[in-house]
ROMAR-549266 format. One record per residue (C-alpha): residue number from 1; residue in one letter; x, y, z. Coordinates in steps of 0.05 Angstrom, whole numbers, plus 5000, padded with zeros to 4 digits. Each point is the difference from the previous one (the first is absolute). Layout:
// residues N
NUM,A,X,Y,Z $
...
// end
This chain:
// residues 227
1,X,8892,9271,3810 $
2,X,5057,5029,5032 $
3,X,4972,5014,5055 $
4,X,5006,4925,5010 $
5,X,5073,4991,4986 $
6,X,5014,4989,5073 $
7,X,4963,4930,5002 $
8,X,5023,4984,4941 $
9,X,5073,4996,5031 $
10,X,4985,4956,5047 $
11,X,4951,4954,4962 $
12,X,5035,4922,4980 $
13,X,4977,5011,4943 $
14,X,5042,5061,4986 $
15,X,5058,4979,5042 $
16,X,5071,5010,4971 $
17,X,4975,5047,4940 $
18,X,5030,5078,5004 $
19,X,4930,5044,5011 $
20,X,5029,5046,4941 $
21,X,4979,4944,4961 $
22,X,4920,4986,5027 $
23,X,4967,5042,4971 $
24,X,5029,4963,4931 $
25,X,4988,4937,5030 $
26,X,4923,5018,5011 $
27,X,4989,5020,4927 $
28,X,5041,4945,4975 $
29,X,4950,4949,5044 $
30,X,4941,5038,4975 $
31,X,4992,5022,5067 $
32,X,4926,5038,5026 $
33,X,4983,5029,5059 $
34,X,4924,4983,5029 $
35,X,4977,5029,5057 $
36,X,4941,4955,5051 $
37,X,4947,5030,5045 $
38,X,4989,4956,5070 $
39,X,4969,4935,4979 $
40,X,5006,4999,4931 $
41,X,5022,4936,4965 $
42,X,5055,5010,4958 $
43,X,5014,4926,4974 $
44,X,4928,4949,4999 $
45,X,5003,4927,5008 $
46,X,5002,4971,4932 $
47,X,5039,5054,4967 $
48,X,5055,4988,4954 $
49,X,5065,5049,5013 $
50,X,5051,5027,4965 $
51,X,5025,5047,5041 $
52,X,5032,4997,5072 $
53,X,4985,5052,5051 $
54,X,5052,5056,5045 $
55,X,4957,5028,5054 $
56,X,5032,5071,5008 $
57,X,4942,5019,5055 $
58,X,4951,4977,5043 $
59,X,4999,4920,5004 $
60,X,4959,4942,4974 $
61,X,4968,4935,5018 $
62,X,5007,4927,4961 $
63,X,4929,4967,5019 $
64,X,4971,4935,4987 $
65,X,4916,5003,5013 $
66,X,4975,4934,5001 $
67,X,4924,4977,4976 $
68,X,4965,5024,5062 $
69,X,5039,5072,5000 $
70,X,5050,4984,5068 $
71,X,5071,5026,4976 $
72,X,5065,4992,5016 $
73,X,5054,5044,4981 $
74,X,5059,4968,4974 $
75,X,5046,5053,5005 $
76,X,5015,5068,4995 $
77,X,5047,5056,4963 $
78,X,5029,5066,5021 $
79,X,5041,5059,4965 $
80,X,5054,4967,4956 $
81,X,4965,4928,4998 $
82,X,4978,4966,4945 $
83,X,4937,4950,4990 $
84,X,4966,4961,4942 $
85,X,5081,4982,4974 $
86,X,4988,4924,4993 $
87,X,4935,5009,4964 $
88,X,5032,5057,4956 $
89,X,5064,4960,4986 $
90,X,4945,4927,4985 $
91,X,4958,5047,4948 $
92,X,4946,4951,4988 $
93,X,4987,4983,5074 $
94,X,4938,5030,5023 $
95,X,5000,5038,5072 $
96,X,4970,4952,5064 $
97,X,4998,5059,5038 $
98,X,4974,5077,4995 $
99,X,5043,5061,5027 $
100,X,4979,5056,5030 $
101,X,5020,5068,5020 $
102,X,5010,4999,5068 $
103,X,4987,5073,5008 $
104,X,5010,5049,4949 $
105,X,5061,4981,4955 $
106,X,5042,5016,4942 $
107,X,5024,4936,4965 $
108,X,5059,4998,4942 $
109,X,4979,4953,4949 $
110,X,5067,4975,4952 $
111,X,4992,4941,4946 $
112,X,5031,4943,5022 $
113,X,5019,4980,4928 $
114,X,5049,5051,4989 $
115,X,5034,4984,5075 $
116,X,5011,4930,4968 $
117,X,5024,5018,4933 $
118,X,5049,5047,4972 $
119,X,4978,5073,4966 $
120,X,5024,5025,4939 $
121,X,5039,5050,5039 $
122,X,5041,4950,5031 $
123,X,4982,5036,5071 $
124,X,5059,4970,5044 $
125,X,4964,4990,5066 $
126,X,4948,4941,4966 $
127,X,5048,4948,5023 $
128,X,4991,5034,5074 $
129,X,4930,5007,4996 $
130,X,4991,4921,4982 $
131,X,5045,4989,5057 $
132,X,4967,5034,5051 $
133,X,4933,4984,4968 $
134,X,5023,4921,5030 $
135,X,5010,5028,5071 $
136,X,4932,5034,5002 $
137,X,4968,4925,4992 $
138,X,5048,4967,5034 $
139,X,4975,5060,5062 $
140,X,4930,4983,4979 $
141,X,5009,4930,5018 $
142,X,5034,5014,5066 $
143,X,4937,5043,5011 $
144,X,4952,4948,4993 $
145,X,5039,4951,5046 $
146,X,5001,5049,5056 $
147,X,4926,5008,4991 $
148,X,4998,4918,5005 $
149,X,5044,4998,5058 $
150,X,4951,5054,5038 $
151,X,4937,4964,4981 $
152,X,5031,4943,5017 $
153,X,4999,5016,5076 $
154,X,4937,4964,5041 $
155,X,4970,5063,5039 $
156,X,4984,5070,4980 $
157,X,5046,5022,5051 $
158,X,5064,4962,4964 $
159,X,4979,5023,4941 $
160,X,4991,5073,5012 $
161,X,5076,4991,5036 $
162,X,5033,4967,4940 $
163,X,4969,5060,4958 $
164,X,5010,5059,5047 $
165,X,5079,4972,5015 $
166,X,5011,4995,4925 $
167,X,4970,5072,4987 $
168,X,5051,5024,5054 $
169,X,5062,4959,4983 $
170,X,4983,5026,4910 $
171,X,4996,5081,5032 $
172,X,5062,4985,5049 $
173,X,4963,5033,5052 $
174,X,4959,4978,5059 $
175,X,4944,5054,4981 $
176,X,4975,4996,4933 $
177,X,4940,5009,4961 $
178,X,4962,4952,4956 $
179,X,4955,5016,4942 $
180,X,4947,4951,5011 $
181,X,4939,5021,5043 $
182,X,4971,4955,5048 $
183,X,4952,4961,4955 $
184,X,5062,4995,4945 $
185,X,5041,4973,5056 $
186,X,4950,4948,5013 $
187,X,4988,4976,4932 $
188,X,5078,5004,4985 $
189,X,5007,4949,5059 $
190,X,4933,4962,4978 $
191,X,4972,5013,5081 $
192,X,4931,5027,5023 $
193,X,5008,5071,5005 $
194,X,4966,5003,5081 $
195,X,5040,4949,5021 $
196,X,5071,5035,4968 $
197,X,4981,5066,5036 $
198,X,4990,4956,5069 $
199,X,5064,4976,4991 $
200,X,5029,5069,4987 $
201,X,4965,5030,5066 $
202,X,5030,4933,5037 $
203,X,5067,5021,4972 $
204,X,4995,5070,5019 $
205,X,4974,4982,5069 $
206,X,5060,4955,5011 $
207,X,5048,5052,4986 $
208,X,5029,4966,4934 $
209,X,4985,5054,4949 $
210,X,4966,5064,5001 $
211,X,4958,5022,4939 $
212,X,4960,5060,4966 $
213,X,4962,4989,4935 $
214,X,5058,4968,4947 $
215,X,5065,5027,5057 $
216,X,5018,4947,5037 $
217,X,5059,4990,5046 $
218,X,5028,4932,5028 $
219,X,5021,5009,5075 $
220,X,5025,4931,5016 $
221,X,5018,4928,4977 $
222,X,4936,4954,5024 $
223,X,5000,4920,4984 $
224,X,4946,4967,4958 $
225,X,4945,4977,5044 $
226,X,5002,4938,5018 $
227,X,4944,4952,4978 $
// end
């Protein structure tokens, strides 16, 4: 686990509190460290949660897999990020959606009753971890509007540009690197796979970005096509 003390630092969640004091914090939360191979789900659709999840390596995948099996991927979560809070903090709420590891991943699981009420020990960095507990939904929500204002765009082309210019303007850099593969990419912006990688190779060919595998780097400012 300490090995992972790094991400904790700069994880919301554990924003504010002294990292002498996380490993105290993780036993006090009953915390448990699970590790993922490539593909496996870690929460199913239907499951009731307790527990909220750290990923400390590796990354994974919120899906939603309708009747007929076509899936879209709601969102995603890197080293230091958290997922399955809301349902955690709601208790009785089932899941709507399944998570998956991403590729393989090592996920810190910590009961989300004991973030909302106070231990026996009187640990002094509750009150913190309630706090920042808030500003990892209130991100959460601010996540899923961004993903709303990208699908909101008319063409694969604008929406790939919304995405691609958010990606850049989150990693302050105009090279940056994703963690969704191409058919991820495509169900994350709900668009036919074929016709996203066209638009890539139009993008490319124009000069506006260059890209290799998940590294992609913006090269210019281009205006939404006009319809």
């Amino acid at each position: 686990m300490e090995k992972y003390l790094s991400i904790l630092r700069y994880s919301t969640l554990f924003w504010g509190i002294q990292e002498k004091d996380f490993m105290s914090l993780i036993h006090c939360l009953d915390g448990r460290l699970i590790s993922y191979t490539k593909g496996e789900i870690i929460y199913h659709s239907g499951d009731v949660i307790q527990n909220v999840g750290v990923v400390l390596s590796g990354n994974i995948c919120i899906l939603e897999d309708d009747f007929w099996g076509n899936r879209t991927i709601l969102g995603t979560a890197e080293p230091g990020e958290l997922f399955g809070e809301v349902y955690a903090c709601l208790q009785s709420e089932v899941i709507a959606n399944n998570v998956m590891a991403n590729e393989k991943t090592d996920v810190l699981f910590l009961d989300v009753k004991r973030v909302m009420t106070t231990c026996s020990a009187s640990c002094n960095f509750h009150n913190r971890l309630i706090q920042n507990l808030l500003k990892v939904m209130a991100e959460r929500n601010l996540m899923l509007t961004q993903k709303m204002r990208h699908m909101s765009k008319r063409t694969t082309r604008d929406k790939l540009l919304s995405y691609l210019s958010a990606q850049s303007e989150k990693q302050k850099s105009r090279s940056f690197q994703i963690s969704l593969n191409r058919q991820q990419l495509a169900d994350y912006l709900a668009v036919d796979r074929s016709a996203m990688s066209s638009a890539l190779s139009k993008l490319r060919d124009e000069g506006v970005l260059e890209f290799h595998k998940n590294n992609f780097k913006l090269k210019e400012f281009v205006e939404e096509e006009v319809q």
